[in-house]
BALOLO-349386 format. One record per residue (C-alpha): x negated, y, z; residue in one letter. Coordinates in steps of 0.25 Angstrom, whole numbers, plus 5000, padded with zeros to 4 digits. Each point is the difference from the previous one (the first is absolute). Layout:
N
XYZA/...
//
This chain:
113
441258385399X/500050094987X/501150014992X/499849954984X/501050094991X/499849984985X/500750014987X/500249884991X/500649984986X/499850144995X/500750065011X/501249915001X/499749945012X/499450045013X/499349925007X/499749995018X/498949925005X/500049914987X/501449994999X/500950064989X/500950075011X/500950124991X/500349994983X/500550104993X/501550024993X/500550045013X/501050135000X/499750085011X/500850125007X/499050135000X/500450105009X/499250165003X/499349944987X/499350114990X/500349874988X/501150074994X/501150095001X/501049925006X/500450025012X/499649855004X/498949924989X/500949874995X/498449964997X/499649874993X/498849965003X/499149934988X/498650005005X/499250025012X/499050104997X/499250015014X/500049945012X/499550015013X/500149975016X/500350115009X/500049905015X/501049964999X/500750024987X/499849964987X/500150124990X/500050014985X/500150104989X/501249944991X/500150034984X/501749994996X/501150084997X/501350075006X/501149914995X/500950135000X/499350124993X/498949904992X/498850095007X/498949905000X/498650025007X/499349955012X/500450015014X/499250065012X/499749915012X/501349915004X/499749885012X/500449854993X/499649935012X/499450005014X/498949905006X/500749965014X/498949935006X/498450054997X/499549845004X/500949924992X/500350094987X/501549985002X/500850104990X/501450074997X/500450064989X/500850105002X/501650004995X/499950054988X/501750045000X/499750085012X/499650184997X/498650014997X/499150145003X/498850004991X/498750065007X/499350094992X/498849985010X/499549905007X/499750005014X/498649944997X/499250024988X/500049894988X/498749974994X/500550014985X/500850145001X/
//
């Protein structure tokens, strides 16, 4: 089964097999991230800028802003959620209180880089 990953609402959604599955206004923890110069990105995320499926995660490019220096850009890659099972579509966003590692590549290639 293929995996239907788009953005909705100007980037406020993201939406997984027709089904609006990660919004924005999150706070996420950025670790090893090139965002700022804090030693962890407090970051704040406003908009979904890209998005993508690299089986089996679900990745996007985030517009937002660290919370504690005010730096405000767009972040590399970071997972959002993963696609458990290829048959039935089921997804899981990931906990977005947890560390997260930006990617500045991909595994695979994206079509709209």
């Amino acid at each position: 089964m293929t995996t239907d990953v788009h953005q909705l609402d100007d980037g406020a959604w993201i939406s997984v097999n027709d089904s609006r599955e990660v919004n924005v206004s999150d706070l996420w923890l950025l670790a090893r991230s090139d965002f700022c110069g804090c030693e962890t990105t407090d970051f704040l995320a406003e908009g979904f800028v890209k998005v993508g499926v690299d089986y089996p995660d679900i990745q996007a490019r985030i517009a937002g802003q660290c919370i504690a220096c005010g730096e405000s850009g767009v972040t590399d890659w970071l997972t959002v959620g993963r696609v458990v099972d290829p048959d039935s579509g089921e997804f899981y966003g990931v906990v977005h209180e947890s560390v997260h590692f930006p990617e500045k590549r991909t595994r695979l290639a994206r079509p709209d880089e």
